[in-house]
BADOMAR-706031 format. One record per residue (C-alpha): residue number from 0; residue in one letter; x, y, z. Coordinates in Angstrom, 3 decimals. Example, Ala and Ser with C-alpha at 12.3 -4.5 7.8 and 13.67 -1.06 7.14 Angstrom:
nr 0&rest a&x 12.300&y -4.500&z 7.800
nr 1&rest s&x 13.670&y -1.060&z 7.140
This chain:
nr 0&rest x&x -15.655&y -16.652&z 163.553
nr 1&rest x&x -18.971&y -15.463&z 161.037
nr 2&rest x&x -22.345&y -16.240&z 161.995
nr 3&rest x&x -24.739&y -15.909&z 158.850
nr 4&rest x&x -28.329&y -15.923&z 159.943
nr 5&rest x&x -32.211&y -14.620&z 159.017
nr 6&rest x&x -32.553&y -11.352&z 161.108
nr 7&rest x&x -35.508&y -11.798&z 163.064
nr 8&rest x&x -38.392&y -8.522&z 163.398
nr 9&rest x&x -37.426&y -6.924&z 160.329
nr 10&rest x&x -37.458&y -7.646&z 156.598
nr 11&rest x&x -36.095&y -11.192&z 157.381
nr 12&rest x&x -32.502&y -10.141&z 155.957
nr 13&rest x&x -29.683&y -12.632&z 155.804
nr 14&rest x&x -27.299&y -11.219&z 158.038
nr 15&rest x&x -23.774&y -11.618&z 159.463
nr 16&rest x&x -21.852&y -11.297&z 163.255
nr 17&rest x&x -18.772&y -12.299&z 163.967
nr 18&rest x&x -16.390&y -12.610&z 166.931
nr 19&rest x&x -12.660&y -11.815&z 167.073
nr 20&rest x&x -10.088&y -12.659&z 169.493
nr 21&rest x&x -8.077&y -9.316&z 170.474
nr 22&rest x&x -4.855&y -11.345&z 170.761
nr 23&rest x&x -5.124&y -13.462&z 167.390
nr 24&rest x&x -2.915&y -12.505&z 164.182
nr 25&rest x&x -4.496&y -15.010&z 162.345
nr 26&rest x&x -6.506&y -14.295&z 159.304
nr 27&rest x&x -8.107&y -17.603&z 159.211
nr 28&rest x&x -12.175&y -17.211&z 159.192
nr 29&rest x&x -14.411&y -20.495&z 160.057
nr 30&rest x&x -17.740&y -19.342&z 158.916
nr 31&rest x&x -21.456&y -21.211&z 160.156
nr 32&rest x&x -24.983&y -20.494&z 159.021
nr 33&rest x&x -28.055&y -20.986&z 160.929
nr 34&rest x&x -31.636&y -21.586&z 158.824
nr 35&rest x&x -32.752&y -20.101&z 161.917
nr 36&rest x&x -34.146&y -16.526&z 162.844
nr 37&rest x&x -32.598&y -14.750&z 165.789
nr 38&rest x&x -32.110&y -10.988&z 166.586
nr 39&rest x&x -28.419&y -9.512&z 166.095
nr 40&rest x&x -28.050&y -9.675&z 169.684
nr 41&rest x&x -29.019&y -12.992&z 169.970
nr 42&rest x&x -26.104&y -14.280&z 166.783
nr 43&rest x&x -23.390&y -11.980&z 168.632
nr 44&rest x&x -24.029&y -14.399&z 171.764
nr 45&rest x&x -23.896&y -17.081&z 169.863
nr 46&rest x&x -20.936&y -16.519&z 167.811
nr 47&rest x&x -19.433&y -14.767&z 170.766
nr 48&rest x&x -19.885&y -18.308&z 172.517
nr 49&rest x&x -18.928&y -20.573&z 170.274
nr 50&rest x&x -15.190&y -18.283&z 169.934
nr 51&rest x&x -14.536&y -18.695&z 173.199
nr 52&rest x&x -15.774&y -22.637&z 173.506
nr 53&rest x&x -13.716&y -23.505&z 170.486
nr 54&rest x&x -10.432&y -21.515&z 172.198
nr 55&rest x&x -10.884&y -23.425&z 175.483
nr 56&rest x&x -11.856&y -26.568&z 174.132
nr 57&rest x&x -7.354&y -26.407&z 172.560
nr 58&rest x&x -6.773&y -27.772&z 176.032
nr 59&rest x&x -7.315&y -31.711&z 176.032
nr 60&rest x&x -6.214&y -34.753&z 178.351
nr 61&rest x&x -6.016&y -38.182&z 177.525
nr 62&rest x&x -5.507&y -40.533&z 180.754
nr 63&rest x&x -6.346&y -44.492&z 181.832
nr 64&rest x&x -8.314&y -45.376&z 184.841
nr 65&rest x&x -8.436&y -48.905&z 186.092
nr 66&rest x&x -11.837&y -50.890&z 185.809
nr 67&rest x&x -12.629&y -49.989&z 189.154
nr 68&rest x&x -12.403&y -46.392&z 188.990
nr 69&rest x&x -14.411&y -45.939&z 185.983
nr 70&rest x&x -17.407&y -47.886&z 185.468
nr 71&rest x&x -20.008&y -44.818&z 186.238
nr 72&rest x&x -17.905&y -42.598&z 183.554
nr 73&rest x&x -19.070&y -41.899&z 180.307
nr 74&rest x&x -18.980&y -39.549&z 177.472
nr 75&rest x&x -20.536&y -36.105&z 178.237
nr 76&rest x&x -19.558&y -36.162&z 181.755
nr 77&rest x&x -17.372&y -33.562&z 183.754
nr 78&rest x&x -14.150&y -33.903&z 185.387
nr 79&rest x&x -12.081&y -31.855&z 187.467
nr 80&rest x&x -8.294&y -32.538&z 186.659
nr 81&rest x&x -5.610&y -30.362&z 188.548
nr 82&rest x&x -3.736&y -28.340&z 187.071
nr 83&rest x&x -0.014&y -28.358&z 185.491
nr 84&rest x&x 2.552&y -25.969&z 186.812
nr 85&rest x&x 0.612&y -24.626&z 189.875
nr 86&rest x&x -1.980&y -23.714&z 188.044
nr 87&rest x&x -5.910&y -23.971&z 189.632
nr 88&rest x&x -7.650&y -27.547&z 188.823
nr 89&rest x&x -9.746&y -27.281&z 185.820
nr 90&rest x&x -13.014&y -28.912&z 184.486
nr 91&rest x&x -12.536&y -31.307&z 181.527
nr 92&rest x&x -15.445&y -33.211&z 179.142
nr 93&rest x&x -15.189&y -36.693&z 178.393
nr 94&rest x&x -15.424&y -36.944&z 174.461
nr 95&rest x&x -14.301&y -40.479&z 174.225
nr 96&rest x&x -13.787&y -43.214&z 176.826
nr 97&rest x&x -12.309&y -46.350&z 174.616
nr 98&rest x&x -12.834&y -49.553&z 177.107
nr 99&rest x&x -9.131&y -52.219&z 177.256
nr 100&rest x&x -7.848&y -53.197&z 179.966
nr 101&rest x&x -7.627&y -50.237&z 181.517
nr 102&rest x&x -10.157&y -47.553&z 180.705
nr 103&rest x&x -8.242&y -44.668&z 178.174
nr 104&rest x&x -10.344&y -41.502&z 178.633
nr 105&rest x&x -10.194&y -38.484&z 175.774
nr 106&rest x&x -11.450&y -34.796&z 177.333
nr 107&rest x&x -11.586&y -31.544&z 176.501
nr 108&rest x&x -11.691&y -28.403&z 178.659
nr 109&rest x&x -14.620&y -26.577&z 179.730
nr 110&rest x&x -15.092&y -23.478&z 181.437
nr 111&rest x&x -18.914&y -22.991&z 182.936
nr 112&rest x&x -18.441&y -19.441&z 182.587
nr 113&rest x&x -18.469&y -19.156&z 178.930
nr 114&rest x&x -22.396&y -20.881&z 178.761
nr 115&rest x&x -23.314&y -17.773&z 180.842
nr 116&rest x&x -25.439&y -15.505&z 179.057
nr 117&rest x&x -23.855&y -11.999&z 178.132
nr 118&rest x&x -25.098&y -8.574&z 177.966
nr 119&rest x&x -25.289&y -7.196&z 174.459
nr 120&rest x&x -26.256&y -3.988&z 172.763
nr 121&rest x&x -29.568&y -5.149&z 171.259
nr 122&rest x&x -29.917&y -3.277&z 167.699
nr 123&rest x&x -33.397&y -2.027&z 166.332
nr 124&rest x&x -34.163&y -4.367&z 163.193
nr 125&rest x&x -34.690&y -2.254&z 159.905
nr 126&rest x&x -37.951&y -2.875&z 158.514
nr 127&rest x&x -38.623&y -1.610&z 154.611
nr 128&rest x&x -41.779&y -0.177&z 154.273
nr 129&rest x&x -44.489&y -2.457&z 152.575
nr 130&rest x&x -44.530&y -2.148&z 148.978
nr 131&rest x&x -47.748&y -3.382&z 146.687
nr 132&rest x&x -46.820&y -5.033&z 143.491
nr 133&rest x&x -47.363&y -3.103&z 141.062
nr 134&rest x&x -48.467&y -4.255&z 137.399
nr 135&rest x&x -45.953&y -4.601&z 134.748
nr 136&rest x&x -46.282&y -3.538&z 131.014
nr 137&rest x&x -46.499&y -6.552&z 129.145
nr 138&rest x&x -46.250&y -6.842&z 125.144
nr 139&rest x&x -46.910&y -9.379&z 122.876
nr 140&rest x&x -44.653&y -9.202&z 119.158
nr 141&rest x&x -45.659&y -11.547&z 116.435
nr 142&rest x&x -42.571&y -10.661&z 114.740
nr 143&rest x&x -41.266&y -12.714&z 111.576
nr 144&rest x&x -38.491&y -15.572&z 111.894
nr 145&rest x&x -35.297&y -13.711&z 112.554
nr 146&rest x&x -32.706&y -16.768&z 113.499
nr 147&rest x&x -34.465&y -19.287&z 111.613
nr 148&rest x&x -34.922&y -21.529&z 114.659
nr 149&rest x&x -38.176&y -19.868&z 116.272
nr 150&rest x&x -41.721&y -21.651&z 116.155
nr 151&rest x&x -42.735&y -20.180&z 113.335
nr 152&rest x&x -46.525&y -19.138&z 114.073
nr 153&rest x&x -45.571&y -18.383&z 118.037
nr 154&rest x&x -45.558&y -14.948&z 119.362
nr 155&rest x&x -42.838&y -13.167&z 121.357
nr 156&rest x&x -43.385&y -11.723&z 124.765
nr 157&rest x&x -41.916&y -9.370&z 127.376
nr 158&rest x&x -42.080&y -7.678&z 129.949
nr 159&rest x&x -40.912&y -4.734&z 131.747
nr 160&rest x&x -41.319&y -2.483&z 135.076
nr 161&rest x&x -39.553&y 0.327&z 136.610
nr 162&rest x&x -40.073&y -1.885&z 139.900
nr 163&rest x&x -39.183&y -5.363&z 138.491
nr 164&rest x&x -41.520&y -8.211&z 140.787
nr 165&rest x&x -38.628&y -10.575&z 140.164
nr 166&rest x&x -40.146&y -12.842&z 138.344
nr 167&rest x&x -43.674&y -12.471&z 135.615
nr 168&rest x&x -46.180&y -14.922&z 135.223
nr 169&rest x&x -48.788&y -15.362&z 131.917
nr 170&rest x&x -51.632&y -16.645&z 132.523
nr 171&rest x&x -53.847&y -17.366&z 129.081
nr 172&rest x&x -56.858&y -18.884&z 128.579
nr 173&rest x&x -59.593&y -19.693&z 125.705
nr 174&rest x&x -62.485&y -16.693&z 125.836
nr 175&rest x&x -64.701&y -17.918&z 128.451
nr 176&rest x&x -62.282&y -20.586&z 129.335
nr 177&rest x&x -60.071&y -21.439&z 132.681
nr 178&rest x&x -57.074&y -19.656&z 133.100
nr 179&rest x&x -53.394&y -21.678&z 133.371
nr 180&rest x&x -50.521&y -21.111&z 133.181
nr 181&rest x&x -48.338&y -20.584&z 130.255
nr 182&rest x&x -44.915&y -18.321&z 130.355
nr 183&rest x&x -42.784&y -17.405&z 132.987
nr 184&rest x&x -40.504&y -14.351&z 132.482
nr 185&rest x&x -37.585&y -14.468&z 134.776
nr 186&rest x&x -36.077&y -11.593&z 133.230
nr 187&rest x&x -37.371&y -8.005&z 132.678
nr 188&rest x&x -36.706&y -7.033&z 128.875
nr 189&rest x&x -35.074&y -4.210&z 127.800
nr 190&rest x&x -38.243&y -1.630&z 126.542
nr 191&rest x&x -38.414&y 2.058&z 125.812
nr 192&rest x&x -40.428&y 4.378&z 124.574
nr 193&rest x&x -39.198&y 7.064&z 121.658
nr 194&rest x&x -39.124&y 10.721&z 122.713
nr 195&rest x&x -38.399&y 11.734&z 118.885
nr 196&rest x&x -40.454&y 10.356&z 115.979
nr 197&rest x&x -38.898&y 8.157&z 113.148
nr 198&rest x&x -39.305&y 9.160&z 109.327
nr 199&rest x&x -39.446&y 6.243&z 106.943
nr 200&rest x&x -35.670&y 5.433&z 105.740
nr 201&rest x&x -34.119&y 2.806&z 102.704
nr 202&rest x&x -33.964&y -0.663&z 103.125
nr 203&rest x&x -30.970&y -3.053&z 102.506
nr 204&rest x&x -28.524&y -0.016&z 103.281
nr 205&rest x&x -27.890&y 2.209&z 106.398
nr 206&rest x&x -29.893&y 4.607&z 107.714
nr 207&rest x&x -27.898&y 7.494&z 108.488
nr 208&rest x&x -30.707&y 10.016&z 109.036
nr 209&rest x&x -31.867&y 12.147&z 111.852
nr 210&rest x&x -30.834&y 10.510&z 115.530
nr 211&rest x&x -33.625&y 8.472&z 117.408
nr 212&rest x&x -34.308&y 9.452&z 120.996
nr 213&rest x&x -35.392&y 6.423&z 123.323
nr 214&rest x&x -35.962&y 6.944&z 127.083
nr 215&rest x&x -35.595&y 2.795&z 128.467
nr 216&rest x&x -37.983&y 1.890&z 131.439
nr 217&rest x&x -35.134&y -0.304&z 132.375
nr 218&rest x&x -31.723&y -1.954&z 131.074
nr 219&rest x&x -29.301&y -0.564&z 128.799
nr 220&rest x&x -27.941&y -0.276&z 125.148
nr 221&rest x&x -25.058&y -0.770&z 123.484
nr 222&rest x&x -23.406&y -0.111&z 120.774
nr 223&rest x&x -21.797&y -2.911&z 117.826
nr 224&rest x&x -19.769&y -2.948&z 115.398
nr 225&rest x&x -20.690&y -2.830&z 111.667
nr 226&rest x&x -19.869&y -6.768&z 111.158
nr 227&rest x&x -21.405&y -7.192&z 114.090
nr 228&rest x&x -24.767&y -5.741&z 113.538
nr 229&rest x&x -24.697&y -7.161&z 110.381
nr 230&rest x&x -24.602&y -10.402&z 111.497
nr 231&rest x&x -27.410&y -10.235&z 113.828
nr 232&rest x&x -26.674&y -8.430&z 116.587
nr 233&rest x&x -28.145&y -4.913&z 118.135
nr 234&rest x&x -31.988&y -6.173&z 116.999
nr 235&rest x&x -34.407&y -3.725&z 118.033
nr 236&rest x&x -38.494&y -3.821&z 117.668
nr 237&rest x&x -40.501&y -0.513&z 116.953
nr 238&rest x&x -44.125&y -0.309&z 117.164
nr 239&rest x&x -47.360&y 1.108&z 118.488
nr 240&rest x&x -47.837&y -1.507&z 121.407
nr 241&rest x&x -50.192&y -4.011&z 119.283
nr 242&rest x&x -49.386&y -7.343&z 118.624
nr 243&rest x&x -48.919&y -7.180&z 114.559
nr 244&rest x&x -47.091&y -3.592&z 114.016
nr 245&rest x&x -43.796&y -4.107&z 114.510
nr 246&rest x&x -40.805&y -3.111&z 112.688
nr 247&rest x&x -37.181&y -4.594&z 113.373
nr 248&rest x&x -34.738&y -2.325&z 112.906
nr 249&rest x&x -30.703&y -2.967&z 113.539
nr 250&rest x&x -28.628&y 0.058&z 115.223
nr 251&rest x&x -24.681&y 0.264&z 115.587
nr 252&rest x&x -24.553&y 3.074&z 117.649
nr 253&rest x&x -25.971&y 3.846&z 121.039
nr 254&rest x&x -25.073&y 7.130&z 122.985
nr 255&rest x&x -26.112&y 7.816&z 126.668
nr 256&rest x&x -27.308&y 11.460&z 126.796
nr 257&rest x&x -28.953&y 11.145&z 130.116
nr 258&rest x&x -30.273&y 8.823&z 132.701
nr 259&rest x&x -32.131&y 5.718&z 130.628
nr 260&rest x&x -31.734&y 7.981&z 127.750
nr 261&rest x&x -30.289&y 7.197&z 124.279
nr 262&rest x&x -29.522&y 8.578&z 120.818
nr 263&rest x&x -29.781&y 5.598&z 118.345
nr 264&rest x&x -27.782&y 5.754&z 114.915
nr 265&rest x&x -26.762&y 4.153&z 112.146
nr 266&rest x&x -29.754&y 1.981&z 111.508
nr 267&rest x&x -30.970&y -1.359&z 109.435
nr 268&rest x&x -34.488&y -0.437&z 108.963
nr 269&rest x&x -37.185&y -3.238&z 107.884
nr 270&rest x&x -34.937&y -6.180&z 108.489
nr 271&rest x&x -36.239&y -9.843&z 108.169
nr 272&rest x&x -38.685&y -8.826&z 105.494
nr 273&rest x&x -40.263&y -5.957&z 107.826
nr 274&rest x&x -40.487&y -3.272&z 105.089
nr 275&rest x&x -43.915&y -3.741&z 104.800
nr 276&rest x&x -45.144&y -2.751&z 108.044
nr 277&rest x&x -42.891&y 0.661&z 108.402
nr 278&rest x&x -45.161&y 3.538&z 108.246
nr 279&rest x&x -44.129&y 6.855&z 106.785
nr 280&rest x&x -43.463&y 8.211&z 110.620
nr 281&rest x&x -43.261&y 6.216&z 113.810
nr 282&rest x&x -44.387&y 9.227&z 115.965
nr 283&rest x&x -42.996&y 10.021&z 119.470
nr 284&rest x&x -44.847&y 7.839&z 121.733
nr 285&rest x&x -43.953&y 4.721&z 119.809
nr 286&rest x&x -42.479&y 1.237&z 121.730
nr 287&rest x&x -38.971&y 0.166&z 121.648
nr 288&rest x&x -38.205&y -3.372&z 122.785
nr 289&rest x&x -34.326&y -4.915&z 122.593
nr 290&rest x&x -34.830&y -8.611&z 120.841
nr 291&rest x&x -32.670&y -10.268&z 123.216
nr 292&rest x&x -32.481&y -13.546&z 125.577
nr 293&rest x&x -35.409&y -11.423&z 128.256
nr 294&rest x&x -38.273&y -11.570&z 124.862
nr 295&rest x&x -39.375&y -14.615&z 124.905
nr 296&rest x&x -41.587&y -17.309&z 122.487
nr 297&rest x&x -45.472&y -17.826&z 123.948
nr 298&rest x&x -45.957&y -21.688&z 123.711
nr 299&rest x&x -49.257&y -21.811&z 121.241
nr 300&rest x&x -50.629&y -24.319&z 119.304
nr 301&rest x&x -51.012&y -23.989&z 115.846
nr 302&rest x&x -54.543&y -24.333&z 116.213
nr 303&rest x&x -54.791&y -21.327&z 118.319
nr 304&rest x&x -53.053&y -19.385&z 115.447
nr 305&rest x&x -55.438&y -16.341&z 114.682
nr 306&rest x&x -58.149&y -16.858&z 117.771
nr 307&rest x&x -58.617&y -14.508&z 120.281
nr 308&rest x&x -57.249&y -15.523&z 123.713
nr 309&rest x&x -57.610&y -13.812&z 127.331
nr 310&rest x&x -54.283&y -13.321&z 128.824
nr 311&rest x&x -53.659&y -12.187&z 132.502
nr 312&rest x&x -49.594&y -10.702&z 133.488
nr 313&rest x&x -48.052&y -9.936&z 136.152
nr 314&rest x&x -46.018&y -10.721&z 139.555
nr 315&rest x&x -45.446&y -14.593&z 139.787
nr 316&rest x&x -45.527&y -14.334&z 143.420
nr 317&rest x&x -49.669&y -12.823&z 143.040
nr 318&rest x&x -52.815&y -15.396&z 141.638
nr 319&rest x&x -53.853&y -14.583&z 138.077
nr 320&rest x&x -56.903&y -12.543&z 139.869
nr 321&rest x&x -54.702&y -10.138&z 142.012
nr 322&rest x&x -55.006&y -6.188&z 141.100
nr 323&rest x&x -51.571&y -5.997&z 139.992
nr 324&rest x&x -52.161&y -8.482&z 136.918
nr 325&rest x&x -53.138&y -7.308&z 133.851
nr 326&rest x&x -55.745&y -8.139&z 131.551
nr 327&rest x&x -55.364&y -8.818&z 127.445
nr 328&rest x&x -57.442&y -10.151&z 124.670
nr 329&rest x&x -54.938&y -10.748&z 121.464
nr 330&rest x&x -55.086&y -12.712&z 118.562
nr 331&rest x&x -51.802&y -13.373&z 116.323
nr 332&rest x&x -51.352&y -14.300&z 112.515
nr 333&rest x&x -47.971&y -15.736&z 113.023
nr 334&rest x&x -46.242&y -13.322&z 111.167
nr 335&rest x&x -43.210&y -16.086&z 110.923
nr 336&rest x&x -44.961&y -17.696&z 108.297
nr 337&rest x&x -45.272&y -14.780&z 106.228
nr 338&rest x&x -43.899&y -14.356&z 103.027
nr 339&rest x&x -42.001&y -10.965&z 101.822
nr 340&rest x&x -42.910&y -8.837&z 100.079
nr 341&rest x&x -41.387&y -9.042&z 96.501
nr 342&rest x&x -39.159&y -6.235&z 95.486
nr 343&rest x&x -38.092&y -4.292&z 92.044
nr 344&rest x&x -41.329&y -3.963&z 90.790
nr 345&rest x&x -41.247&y -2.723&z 87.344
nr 346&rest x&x -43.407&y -2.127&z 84.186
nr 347&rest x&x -42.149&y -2.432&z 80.347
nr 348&rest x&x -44.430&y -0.978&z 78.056
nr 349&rest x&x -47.395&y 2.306&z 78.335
nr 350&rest x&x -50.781&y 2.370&z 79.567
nr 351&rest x&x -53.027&y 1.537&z 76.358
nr 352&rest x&x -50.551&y -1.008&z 74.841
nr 353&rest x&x -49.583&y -4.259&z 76.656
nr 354&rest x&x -48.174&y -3.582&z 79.942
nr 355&rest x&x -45.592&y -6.520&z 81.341
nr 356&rest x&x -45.188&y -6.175&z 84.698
nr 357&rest x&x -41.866&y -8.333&z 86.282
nr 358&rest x&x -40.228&y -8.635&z 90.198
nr 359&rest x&x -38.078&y -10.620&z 92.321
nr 360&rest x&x -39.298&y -12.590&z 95.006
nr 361&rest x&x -37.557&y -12.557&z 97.638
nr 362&rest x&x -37.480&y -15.546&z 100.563
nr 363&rest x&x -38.041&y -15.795&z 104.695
nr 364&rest x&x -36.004&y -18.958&z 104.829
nr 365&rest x&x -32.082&y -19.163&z 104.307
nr 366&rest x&x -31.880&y -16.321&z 102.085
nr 367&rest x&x -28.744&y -14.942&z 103.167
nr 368&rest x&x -26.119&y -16.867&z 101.203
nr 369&rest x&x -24.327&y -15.762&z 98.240
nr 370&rest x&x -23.554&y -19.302&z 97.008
nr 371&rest x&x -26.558&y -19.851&z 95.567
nr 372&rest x&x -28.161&y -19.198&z 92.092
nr 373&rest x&x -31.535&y -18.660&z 93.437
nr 374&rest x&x -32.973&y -18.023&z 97.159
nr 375&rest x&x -35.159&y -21.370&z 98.493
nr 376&rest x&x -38.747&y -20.815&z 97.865
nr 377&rest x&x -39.881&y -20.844&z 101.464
nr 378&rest x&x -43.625&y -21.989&z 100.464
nr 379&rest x&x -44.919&y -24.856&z 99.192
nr 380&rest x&x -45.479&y -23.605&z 95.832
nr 381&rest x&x -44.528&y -20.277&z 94.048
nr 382&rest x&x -47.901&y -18.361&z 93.770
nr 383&rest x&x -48.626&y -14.377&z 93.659
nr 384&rest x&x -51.738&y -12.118&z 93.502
nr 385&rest x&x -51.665&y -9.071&z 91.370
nr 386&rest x&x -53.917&y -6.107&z 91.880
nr 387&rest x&x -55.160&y -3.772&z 90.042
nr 388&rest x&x -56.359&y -0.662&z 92.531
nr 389&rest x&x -58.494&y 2.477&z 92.004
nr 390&rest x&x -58.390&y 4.042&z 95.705
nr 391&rest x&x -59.846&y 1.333&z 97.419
nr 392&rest x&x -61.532&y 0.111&z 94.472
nr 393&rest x&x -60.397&y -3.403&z 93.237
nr 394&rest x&x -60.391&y -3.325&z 89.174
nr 395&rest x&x -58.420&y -6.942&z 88.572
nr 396&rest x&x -57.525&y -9.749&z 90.900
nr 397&rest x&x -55.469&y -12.273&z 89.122
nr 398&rest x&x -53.088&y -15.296&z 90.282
nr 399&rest x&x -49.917&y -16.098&z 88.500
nr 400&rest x&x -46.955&y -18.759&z 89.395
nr 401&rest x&x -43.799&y -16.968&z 87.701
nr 402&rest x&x -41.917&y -13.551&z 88.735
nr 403&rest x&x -43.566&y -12.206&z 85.771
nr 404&rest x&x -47.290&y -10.523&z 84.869
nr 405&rest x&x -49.030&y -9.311&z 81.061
nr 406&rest x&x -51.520&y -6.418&z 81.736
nr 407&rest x&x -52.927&y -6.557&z 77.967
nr 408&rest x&x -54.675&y -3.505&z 76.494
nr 409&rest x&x -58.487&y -5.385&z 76.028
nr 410&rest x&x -57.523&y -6.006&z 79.874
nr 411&rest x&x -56.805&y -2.382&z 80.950
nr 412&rest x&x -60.172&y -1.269&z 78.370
nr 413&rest x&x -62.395&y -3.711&z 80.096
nr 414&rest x&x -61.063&y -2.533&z 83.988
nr 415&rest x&x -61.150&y 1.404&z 82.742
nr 416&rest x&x -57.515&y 1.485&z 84.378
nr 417&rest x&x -55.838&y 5.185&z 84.197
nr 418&rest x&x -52.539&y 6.682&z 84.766
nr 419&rest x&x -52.441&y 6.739&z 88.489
nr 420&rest x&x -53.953&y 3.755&z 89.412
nr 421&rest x&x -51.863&y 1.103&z 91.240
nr 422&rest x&x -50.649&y -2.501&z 90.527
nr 423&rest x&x -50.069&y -4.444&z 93.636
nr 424&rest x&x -47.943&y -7.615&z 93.882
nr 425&rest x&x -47.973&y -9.828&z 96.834
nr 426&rest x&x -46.524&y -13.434&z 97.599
nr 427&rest x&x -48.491&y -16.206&z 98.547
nr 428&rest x&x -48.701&y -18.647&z 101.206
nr 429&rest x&x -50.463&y -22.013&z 101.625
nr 430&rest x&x -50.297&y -21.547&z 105.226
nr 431&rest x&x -50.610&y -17.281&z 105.692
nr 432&rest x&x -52.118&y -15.866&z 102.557
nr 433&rest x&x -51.039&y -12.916&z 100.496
nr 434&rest x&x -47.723&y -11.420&z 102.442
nr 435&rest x&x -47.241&y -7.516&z 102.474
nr 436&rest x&x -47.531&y -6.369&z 98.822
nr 437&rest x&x -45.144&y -4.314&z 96.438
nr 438&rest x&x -46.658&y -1.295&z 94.181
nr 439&rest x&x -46.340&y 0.509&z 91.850
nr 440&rest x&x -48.302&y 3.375&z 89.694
nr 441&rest x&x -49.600&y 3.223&z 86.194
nr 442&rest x&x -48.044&y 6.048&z 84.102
């Protein structure tokens, strides 16, 4: 017989006793719990007890007593029945009396001896020392639609800890506002930070350059198969920690070289139209976060798109004002609603003569399919602004709605445009503005 109970003095473990007769062969296990707390010496007694009760009780007697003899006899009372075979009388408890014309009485043997308290090794309850929450590392990801099914202006979030609370609660609130509560992460995520730093690499083909070093706070990697990754899976955020610089890169290959230590290889780099925020080097240092189930959406209004919010994370168990939360102010374009930005930029014609400048837009919505003549739009209307940049220095801002651009020589003349100065494309949206831009030099 198992006794599962809360172990009383220590850290309020559920524990187990049990009780085994010596002469049993039976493998047969009746298990009990009690919502109760007791010390281990205290649930040996009682599941020492309830052994032997339950062996004695085998013995029953069923007999008839006239009206006369049993009218003061009732369930719960004691008997003393003698015994068969020369045994000793023995003490029986009426269960049942069922009243007819003669009285039938149902009992079950008793033995005082087993409600006698018994002398048990007490054990020394193991308490864990105390433990103060510590805070998490929260980060916020307004990364672009990736599934297609995402709220397209929300914001991802994770979390992660070496020591994971159990459960994360977010907190947000308007500046100067009341605090609430918005998010709760059951699940730490899967972040790391690089220990090698990451060159630029091509886009739309695999990266097969130097390996990337990541040393995970917590969780693991793994690694895909080609078909695999390109069909979604393996997605993996790089950035510096802020809310809008974040690349999502694909790997296929994951090797453990140490504890929480991987080499990454074979990458997708810029995926989902994230080109235009890879930098020439992520340097060591740099944030790793694995886009799985754990990263979660922030519920936010559309209104609330691009307004700075407080935010306050950490252990759901703690108020929003305990030490071990911390404390943001973010802000997030919803980077889902931007456009790409468009690619094969190219230039017929020489500086001095009419320059025509042509690209191909490219689309954040259902682009994938090779069964159509053209990508959908995405937007509500096909729109680009063209650049013309010295440095910093904007010579021309113009507006077009085709894939196509004239750069006529009275036009270059009047800007004082020269071979090295830039033309910059970028899509437009009704809802985000100008998306990450194409270039290209004038030669």
């Amino acid at each position: 017989m198992r006794l599962r109970f809360v172990e009383w003095g220590g850290s309020h473990d559920t524990v187990a006793e049990e009780a085994v007769l010596p002469d049993d062969a039976t493998h047969a296990v009746s298990q009990n719990e009690l919502p109760m707390a007791l010390t281990r010496a205290e649930g040996r007694q009682v599941v020492q007890r309830w052994l032997a009760e339950a062996r004695i009780s085998r013995d029953s007697a069923r007999f008839a007593l006239p009206p006369s003899q049993s009218l003061d006899l009732g369930a719960g009372d004691v008997v003393r029945l003698p015994g068969q075979d020369g045994e000793g009388a023995a003490l029986y408890r009426v269960d049942r009396v069922e009243q007819a014309e003669a009285q039938i009485i149902e009992a079950v043997r008793i033995e005082p001896v087993v409600y006698q308290p018994l002398q048990v090794a007490e054990d020394h309850p193991r308490s864990d020392p105390f433990a103060a929450p510590a805070p998490v590392l929260p980060l916020f990801l307004d990364l672009p639609l990736m599934r297609g099914d995402e709220v397209a202006h929300a914001p991802h979030l994770c979390a992660s800890a070496r020591d994971w609370p159990g459960a994360v609660a977010v907190y947000g609130a308007d500046l100067g506002g009341a605090f609430a509560l918005e998010e709760l992460l059951p699940a730490r995520a899967t972040v790391g930070i690089t220990r090698t730093p990451l060159a630029a690499g091509p886009v739309g083909r695999w990266d097969r350059g130097a390996d990337l070093e990541v040393e995970l706070i917590g969780g693991s990697l793994d690694s895909a198969e080609g078909r695999a990754v390109l069909n979604g899976a393996n997605r993996l955020a790089i950035g510096d920690g802020s809310p809008d610089r974040w690349e999502v890169i694909q790997f296929a290959e994951a090797s453990l070289i140490a504890p929480n230590r991987y080499l990454i290889r074979s990458r997708l780099r810029g995926q989902y139209g994230s080109d235009g925020q890879m930098p020439d080097l992520w340097p060591e240092g740099s944030y790793v976060v694995l886009l799985d189930a754990a990263v979660e959406q922030l519920d936010l209004s559309l209104s609330q798109r691009r307004l700075a919010r407080e935010y306050r994370v950490g252990p759901a168990r703690r108020p929003y004002d305990d030490p071990s939360f911390v404390a943001l102010t973010a802000s997030f374009d919803g980077n889902g609603l931007r456009p790409y930005a468009p690619v094969h930029l190219r230039a017929d014609g020489a500086l001095g003569a009419d320059l025509t400048v042509s690209w191909i837009r490219r689309t954040r919505i259902e682009g994938d399919s090779w069964d159509l003549e053209e990508v959908p739009l995405g937007e509500e209307t096909e729109a680009y602004r063209i650049r013309v940049m010295s440095g910093p220095t904007v010579l021309r801002d113009d507006r077009v709605t085709a894939p196509s651009w004239t750069y006529d020589s009275a036009a270059q003349a009047a800007d004082g445009a020269v071979a090295g100065d830039r033309i910059e494309v970028a899509q437009l949206s009704a809802r985000y503005g100008a998306g990450p831009a194409a270039s290209m030099s004038l030669a």
